[in-house]
mmCIF file of the N, C-alpha and C atoms, coordinates in Angstrom:
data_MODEL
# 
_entry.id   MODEL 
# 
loop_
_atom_site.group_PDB 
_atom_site.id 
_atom_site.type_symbol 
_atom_site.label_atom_id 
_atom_site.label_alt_id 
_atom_site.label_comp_id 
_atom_site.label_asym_id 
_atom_site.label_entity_id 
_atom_site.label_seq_id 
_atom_site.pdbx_PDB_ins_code 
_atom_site.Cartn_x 
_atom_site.Cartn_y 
_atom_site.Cartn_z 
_atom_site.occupancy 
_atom_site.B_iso_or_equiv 
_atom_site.pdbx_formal_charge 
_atom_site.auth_seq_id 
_atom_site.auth_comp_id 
_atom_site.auth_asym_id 
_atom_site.auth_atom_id 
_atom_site.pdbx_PDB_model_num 
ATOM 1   N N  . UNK A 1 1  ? 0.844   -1.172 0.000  1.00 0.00 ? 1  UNK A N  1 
ATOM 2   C CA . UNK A 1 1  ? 0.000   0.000  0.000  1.00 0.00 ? 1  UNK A CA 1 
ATOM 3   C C  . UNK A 1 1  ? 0.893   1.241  0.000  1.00 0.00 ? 1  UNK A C  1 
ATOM 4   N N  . UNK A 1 2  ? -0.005  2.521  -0.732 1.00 0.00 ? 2  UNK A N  1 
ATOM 5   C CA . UNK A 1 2  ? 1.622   3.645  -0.677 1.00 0.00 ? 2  UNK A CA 1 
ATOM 6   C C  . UNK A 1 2  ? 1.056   3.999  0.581  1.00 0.00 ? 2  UNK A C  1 
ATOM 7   N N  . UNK A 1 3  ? 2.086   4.756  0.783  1.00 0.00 ? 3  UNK A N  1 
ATOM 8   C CA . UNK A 1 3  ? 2.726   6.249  2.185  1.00 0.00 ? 3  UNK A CA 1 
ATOM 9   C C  . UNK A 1 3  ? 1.441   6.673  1.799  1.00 0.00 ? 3  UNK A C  1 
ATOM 10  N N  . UNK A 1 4  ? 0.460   7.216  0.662  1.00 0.00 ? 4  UNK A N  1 
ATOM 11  C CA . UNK A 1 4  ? -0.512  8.332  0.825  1.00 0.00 ? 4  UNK A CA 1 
ATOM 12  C C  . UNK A 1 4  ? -1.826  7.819  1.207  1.00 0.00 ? 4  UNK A C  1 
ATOM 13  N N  . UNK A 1 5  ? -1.755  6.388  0.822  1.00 0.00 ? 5  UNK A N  1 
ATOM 14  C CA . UNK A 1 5  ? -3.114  5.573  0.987  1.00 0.00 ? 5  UNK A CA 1 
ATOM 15  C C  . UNK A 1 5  ? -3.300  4.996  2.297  1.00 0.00 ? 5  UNK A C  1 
ATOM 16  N N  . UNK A 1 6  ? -1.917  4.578  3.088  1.00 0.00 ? 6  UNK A N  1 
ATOM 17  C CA . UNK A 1 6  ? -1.925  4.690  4.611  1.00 0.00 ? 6  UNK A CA 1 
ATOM 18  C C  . UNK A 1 6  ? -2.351  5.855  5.422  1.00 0.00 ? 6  UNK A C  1 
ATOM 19  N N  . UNK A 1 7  ? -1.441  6.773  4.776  1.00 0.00 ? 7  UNK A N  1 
ATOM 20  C CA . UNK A 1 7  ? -2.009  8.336  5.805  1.00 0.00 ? 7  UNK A CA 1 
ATOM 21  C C  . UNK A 1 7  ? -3.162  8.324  5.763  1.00 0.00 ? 7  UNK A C  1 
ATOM 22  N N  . UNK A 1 8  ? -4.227  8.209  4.374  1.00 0.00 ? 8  UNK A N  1 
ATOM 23  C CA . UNK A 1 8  ? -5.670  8.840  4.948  1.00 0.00 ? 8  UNK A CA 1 
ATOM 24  C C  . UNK A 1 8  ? -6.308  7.931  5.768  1.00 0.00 ? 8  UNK A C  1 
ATOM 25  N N  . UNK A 1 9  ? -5.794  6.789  5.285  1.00 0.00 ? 9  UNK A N  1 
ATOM 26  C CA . UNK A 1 9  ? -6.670  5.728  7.099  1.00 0.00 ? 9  UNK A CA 1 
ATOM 27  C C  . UNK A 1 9  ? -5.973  5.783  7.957  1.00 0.00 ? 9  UNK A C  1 
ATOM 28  N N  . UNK A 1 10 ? -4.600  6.647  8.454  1.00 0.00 ? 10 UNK A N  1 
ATOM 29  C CA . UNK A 1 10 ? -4.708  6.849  9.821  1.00 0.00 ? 10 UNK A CA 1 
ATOM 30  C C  . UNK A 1 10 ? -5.472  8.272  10.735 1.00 0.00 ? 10 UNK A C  1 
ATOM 31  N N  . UNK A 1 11 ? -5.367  9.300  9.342  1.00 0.00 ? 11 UNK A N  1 
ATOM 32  C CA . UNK A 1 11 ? -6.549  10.280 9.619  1.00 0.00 ? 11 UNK A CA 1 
ATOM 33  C C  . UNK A 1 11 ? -7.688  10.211 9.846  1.00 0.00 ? 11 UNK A C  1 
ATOM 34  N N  . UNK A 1 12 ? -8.472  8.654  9.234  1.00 0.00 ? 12 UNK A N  1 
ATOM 35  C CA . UNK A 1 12 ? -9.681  8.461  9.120  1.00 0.00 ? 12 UNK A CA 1 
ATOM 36  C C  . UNK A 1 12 ? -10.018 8.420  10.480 1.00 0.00 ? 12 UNK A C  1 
ATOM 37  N N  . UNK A 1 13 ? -10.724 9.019  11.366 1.00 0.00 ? 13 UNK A N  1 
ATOM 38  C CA . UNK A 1 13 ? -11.226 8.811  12.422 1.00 0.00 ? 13 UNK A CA 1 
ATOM 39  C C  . UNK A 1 13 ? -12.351 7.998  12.837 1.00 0.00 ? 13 UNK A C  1 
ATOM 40  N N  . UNK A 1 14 ? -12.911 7.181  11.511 1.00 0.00 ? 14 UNK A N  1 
ATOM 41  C CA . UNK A 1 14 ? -13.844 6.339  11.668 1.00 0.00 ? 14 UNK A CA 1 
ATOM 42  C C  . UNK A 1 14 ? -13.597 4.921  12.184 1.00 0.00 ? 14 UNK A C  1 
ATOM 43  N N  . UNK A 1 15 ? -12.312 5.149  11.673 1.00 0.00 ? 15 UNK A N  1 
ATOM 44  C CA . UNK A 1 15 ? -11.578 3.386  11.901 1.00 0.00 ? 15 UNK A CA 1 
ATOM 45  C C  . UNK A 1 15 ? -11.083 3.518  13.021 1.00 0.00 ? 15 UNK A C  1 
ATOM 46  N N  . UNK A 1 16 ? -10.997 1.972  13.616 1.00 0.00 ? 16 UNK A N  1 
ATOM 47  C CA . UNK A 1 16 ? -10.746 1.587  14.801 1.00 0.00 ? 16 UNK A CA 1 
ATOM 48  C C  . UNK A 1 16 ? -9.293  2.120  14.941 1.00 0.00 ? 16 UNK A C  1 
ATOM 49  N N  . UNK A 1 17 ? -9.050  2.163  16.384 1.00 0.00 ? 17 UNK A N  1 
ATOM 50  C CA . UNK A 1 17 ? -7.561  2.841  16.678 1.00 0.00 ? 17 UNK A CA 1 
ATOM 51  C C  . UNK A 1 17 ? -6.059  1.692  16.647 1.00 0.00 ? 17 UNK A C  1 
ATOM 52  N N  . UNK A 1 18 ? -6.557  0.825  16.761 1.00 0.00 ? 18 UNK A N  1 
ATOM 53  C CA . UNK A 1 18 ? -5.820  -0.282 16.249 1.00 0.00 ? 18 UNK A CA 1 
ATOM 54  C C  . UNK A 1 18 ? -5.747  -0.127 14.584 1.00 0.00 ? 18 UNK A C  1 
ATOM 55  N N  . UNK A 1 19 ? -6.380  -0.089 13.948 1.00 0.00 ? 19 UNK A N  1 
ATOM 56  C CA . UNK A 1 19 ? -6.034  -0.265 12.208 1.00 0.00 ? 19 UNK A CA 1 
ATOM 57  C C  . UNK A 1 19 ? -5.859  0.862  11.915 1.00 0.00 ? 19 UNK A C  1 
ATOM 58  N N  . UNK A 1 20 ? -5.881  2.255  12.596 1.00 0.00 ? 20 UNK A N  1 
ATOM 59  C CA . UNK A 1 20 ? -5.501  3.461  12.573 1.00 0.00 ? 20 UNK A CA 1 
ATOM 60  C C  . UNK A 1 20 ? -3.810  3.235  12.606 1.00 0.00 ? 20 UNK A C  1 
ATOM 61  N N  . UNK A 1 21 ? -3.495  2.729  13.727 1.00 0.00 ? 21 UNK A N  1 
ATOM 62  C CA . UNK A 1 21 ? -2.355  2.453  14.320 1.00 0.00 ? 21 UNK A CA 1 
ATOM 63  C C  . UNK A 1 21 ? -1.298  1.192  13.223 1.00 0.00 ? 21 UNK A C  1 
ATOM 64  N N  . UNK A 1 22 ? -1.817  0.963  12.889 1.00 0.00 ? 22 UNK A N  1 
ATOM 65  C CA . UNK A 1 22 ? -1.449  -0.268 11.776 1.00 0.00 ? 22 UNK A CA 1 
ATOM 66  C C  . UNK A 1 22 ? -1.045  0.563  10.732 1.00 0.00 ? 22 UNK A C  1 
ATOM 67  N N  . UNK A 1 23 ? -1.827  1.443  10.122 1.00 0.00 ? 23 UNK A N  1 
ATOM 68  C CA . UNK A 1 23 ? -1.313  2.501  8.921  1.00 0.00 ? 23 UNK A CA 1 
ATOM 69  C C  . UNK A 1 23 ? -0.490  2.992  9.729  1.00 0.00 ? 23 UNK A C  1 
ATOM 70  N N  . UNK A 1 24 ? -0.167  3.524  10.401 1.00 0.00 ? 24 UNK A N  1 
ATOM 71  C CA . UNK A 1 24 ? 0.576   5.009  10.677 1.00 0.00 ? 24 UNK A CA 1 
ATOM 72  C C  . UNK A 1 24 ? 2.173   3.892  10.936 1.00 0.00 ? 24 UNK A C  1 
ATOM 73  N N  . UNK A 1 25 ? 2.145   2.572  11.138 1.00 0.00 ? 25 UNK A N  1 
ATOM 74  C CA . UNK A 1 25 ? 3.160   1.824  10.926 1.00 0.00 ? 25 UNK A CA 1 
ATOM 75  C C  . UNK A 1 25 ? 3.542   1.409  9.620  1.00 0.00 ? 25 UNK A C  1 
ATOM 76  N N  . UNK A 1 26 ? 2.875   1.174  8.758  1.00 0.00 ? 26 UNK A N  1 
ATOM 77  C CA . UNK A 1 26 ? 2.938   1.055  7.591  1.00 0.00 ? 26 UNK A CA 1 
ATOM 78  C C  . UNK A 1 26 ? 3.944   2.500  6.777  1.00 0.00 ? 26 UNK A C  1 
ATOM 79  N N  . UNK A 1 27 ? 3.070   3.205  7.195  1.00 0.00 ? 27 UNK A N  1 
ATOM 80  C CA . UNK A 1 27 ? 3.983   4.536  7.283  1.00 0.00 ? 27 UNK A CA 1 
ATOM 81  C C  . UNK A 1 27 ? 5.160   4.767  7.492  1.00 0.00 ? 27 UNK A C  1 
ATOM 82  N N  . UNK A 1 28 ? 5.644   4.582  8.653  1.00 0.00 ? 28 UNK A N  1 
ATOM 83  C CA . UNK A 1 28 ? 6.885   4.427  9.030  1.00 0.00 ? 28 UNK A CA 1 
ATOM 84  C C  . UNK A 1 28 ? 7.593   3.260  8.406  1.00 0.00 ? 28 UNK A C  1 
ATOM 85  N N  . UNK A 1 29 ? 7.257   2.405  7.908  1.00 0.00 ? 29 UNK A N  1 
ATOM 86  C CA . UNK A 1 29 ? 8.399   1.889  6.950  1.00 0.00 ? 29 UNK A CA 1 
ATOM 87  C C  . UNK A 1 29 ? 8.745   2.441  5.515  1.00 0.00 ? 29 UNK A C  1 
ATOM 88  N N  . UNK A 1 30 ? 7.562   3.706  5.245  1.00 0.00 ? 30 UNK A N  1 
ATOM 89  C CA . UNK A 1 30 ? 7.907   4.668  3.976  1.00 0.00 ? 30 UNK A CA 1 
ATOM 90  C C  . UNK A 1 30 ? 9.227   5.559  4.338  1.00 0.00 ? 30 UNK A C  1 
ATOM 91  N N  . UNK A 1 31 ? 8.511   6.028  5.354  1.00 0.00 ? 31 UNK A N  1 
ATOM 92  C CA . UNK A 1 31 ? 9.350   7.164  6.159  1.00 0.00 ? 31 UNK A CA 1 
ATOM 93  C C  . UNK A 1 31 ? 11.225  6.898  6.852  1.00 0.00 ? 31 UNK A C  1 
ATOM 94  N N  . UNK A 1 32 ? 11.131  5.708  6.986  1.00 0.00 ? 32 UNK A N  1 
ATOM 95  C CA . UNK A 1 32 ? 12.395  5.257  7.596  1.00 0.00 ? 32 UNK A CA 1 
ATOM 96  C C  . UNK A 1 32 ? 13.113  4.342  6.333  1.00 0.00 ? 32 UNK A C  1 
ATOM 97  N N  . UNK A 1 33 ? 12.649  4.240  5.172  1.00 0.00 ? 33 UNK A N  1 
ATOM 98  C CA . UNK A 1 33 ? 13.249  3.982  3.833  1.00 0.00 ? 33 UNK A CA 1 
ATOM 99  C C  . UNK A 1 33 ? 13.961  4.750  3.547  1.00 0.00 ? 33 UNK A C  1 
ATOM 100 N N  . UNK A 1 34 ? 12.979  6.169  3.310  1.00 0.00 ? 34 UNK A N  1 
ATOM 101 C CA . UNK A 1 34 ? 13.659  7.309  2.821  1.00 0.00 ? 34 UNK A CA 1 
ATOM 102 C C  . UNK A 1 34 ? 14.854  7.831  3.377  1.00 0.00 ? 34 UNK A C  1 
ATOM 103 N N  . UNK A 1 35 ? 14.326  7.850  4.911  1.00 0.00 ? 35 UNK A N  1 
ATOM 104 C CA . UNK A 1 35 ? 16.012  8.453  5.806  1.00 0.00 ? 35 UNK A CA 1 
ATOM 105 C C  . UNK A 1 35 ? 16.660  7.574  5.794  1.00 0.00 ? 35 UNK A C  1 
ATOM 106 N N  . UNK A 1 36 ? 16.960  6.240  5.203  1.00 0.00 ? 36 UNK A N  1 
ATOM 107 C CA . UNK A 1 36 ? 18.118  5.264  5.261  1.00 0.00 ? 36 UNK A CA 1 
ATOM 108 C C  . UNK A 1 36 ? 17.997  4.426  6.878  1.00 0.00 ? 36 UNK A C  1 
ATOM 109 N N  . UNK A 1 37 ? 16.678  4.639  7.706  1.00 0.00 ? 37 UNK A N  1 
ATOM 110 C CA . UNK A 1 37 ? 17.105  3.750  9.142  1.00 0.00 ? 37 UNK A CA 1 
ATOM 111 C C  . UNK A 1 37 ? 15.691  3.065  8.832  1.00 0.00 ? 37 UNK A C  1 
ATOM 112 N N  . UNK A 1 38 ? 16.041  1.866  10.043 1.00 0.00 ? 38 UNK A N  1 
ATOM 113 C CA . UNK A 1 38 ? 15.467  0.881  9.892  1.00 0.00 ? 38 UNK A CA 1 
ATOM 114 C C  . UNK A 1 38 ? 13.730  1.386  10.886 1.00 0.00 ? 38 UNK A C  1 
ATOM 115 N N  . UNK A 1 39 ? 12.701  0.572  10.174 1.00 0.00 ? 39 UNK A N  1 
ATOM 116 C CA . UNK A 1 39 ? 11.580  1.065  11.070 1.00 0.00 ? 39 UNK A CA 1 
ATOM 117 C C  . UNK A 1 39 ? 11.548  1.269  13.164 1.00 0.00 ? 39 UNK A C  1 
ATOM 118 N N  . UNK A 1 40 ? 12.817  0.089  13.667 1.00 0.00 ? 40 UNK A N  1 
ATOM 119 C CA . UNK A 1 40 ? 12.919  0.539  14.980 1.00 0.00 ? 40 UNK A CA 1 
ATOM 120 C C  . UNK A 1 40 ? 13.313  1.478  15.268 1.00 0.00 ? 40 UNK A C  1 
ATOM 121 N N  . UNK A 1 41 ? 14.050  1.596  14.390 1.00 0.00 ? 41 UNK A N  1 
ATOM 122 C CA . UNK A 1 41 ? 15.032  3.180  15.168 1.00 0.00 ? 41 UNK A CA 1 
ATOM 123 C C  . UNK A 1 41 ? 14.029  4.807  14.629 1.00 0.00 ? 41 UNK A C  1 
ATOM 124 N N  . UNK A 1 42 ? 13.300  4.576  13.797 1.00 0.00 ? 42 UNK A N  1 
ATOM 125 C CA . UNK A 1 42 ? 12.645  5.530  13.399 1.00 0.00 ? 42 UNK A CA 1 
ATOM 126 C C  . UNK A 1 42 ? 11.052  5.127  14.884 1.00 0.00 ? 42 UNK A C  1 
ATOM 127 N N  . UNK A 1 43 ? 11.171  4.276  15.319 1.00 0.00 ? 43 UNK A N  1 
ATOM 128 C CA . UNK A 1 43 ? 10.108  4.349  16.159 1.00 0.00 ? 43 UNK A CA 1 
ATOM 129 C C  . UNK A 1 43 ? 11.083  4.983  17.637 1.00 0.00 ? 43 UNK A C  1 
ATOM 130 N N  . UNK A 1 44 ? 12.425  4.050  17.990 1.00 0.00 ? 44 UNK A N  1 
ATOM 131 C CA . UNK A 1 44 ? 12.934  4.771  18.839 1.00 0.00 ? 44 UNK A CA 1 
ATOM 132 C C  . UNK A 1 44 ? 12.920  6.505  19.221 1.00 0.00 ? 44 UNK A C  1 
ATOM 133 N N  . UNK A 1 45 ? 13.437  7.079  17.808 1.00 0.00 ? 45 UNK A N  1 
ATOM 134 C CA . UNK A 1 45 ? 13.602  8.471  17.360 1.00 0.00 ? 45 UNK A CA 1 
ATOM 135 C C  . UNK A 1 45 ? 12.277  9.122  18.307 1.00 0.00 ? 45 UNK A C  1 
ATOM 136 N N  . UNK A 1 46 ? 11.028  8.447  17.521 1.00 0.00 ? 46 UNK A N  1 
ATOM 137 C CA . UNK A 1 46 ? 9.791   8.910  17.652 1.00 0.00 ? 46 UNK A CA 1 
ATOM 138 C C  . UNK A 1 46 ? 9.006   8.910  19.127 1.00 0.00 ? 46 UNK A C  1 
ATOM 139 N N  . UNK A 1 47 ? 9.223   7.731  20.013 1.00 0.00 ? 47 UNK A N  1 
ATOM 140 C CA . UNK A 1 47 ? 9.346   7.758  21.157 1.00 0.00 ? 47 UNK A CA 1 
ATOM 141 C C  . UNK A 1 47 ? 10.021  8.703  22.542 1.00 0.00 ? 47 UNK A C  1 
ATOM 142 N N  . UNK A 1 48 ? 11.492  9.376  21.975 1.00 0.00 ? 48 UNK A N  1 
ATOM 143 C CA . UNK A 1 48 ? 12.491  9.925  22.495 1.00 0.00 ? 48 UNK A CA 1 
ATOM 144 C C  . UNK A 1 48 ? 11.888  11.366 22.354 1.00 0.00 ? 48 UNK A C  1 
ATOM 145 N N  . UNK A 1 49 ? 11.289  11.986 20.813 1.00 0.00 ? 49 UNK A N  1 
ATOM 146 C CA . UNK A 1 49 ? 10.395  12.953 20.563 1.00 0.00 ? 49 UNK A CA 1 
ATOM 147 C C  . UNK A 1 49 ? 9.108   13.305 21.113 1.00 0.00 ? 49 UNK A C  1 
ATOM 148 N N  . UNK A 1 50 ? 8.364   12.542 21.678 1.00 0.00 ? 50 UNK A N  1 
ATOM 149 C CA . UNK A 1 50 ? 6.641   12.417 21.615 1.00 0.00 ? 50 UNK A CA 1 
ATOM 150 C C  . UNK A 1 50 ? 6.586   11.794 22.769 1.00 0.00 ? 50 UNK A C  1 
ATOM 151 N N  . UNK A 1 51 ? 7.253   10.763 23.379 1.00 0.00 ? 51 UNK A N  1 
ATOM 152 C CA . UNK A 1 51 ? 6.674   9.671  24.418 1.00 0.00 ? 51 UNK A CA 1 
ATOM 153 C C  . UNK A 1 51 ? 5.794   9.268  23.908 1.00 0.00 ? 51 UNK A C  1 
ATOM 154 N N  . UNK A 1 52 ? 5.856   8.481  22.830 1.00 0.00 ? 52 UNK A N  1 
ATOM 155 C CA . UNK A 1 52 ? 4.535   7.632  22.020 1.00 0.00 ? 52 UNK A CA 1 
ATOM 156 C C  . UNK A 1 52 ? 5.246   6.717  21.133 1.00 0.00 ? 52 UNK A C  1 
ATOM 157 N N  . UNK A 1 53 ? 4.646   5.626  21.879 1.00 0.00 ? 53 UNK A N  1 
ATOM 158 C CA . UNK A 1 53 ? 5.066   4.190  20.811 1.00 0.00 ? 53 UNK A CA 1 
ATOM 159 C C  . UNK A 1 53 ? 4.078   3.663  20.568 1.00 0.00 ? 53 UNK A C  1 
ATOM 160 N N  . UNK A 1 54 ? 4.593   3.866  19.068 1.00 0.00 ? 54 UNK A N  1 
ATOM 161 C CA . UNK A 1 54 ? 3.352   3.703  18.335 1.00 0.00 ? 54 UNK A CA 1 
ATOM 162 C C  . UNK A 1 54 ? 2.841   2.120  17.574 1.00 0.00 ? 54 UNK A C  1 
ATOM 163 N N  . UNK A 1 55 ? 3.649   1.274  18.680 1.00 0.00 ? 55 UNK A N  1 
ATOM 164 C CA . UNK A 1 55 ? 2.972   -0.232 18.425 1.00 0.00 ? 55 UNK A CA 1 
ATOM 165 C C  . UNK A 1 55 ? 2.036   -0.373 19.518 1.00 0.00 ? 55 UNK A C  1 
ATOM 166 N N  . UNK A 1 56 ? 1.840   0.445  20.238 1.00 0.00 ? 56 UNK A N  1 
ATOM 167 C CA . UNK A 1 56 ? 0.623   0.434  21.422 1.00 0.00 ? 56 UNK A CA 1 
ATOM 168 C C  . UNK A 1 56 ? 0.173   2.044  21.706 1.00 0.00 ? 56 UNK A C  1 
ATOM 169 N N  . UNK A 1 57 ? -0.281  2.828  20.688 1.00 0.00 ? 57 UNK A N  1 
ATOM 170 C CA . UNK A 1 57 ? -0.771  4.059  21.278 1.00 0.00 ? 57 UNK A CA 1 
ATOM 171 C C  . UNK A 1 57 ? -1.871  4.163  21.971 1.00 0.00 ? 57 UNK A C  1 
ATOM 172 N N  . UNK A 1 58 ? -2.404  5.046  22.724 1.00 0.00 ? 58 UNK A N  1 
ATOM 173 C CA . UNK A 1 58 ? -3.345  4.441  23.915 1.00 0.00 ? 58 UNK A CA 1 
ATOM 174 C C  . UNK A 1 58 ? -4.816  5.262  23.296 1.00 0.00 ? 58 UNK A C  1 
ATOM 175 N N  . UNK A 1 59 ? -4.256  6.327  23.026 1.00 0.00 ? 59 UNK A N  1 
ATOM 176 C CA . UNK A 1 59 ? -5.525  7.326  21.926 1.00 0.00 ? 59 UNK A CA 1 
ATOM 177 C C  . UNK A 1 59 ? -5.108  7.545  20.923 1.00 0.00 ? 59 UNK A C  1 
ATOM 178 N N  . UNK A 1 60 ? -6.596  8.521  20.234 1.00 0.00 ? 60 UNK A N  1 
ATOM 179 C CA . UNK A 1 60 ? -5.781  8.597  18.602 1.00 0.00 ? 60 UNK A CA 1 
ATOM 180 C C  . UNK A 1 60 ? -5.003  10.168 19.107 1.00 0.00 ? 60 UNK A C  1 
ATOM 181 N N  . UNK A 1 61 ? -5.063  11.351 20.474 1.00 0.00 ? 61 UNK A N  1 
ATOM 182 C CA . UNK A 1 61 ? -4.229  11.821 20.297 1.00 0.00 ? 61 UNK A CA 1 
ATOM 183 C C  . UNK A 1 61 ? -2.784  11.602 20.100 1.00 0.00 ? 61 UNK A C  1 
ATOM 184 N N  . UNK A 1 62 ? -2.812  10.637 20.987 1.00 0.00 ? 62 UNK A N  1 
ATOM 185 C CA . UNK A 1 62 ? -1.306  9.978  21.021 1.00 0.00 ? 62 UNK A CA 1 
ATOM 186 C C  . UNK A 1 62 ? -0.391  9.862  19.498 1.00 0.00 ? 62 UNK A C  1 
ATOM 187 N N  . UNK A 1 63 ? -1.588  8.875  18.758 1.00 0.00 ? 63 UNK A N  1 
ATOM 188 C CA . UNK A 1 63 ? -1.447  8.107  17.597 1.00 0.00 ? 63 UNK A CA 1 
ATOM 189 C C  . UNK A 1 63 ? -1.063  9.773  16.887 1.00 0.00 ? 63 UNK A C  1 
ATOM 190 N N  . UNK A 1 64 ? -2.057  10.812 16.535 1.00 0.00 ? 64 UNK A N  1 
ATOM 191 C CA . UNK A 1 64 ? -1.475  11.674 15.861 1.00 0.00 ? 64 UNK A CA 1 
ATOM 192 C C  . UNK A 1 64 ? -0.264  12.251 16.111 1.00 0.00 ? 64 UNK A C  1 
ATOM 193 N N  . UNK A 1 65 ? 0.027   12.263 17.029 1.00 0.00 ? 65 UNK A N  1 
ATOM 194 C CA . UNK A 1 65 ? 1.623   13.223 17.956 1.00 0.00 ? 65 UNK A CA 1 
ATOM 195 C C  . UNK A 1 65 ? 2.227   12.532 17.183 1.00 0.00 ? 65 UNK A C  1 
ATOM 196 N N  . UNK A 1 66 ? 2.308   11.332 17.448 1.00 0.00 ? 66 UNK A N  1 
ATOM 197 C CA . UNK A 1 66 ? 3.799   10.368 16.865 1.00 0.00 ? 66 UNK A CA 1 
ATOM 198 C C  . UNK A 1 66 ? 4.127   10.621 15.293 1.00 0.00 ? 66 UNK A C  1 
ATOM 199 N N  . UNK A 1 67 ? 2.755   10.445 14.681 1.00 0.00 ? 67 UNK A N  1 
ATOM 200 C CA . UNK A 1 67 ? 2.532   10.330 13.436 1.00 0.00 ? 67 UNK A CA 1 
ATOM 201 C C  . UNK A 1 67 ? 2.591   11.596 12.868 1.00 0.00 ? 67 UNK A C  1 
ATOM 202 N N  . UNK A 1 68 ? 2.592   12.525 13.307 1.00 0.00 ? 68 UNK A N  1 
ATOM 203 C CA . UNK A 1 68 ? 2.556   13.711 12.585 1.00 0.00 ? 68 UNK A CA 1 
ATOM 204 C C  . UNK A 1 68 ? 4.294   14.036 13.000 1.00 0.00 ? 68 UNK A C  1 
ATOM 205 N N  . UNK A 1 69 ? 4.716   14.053 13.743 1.00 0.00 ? 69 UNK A N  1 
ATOM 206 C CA . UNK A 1 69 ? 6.175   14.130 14.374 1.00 0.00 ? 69 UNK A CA 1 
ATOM 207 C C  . UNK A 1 69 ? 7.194   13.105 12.794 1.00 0.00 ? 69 UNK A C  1 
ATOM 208 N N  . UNK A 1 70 ? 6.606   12.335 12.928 1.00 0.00 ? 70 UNK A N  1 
ATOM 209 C CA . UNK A 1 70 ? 7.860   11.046 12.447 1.00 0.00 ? 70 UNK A CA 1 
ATOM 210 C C  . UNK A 1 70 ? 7.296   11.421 10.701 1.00 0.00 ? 70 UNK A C  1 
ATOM 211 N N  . UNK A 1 71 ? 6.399   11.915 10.561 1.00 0.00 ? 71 UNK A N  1 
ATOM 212 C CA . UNK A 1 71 ? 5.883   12.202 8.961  1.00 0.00 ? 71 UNK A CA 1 
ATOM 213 C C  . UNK A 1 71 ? 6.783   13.815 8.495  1.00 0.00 ? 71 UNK A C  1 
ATOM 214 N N  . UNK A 1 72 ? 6.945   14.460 9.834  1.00 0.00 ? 72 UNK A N  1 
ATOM 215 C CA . UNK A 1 72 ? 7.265   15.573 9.221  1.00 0.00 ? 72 UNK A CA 1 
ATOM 216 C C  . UNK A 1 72 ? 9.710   15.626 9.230  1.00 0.00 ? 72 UNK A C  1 
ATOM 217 N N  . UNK A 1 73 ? 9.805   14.508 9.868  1.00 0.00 ? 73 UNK A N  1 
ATOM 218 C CA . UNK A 1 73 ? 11.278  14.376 9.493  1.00 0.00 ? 73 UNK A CA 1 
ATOM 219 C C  . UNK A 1 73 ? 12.124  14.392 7.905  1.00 0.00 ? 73 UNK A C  1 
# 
């Protein structure tokens, strides 16, 4: 699936926060291609930034912090 077709289902606020959370990982393996690191360390990064790990975010604020943080590197 691309980077653009993930983002709008993690924006989608209709979908569950789990498959919200599933794109916005999907994501991050676009995102951590491009910068040359591997999807952990781009979650590390993102964690160290946000306090949000985003293989268990607890809301979708959470879920957006991370995701908007690690999209805009």
């Amino acid at each position: 699936m691309s980077h653009n077709s993930s983002r709008s289902k993690v924006l989608n606020s209709k979908l569950p926060l789990n498959q919200r959370a599933s794109h916005a990982r999907s994501c991050a393996n676009h995102v951590s291609a491009r910068l040359g690191i591997t999807r952990e360390e781009l979650f590390k990064i993102t964690i160290k930034a946000t306090g949000v790990d985003l293989n268990k975010p607890k809301n979708e604020s959470e879920l957006i912090k991370a995701f908007s943080y690690f999209e805009q590197l």
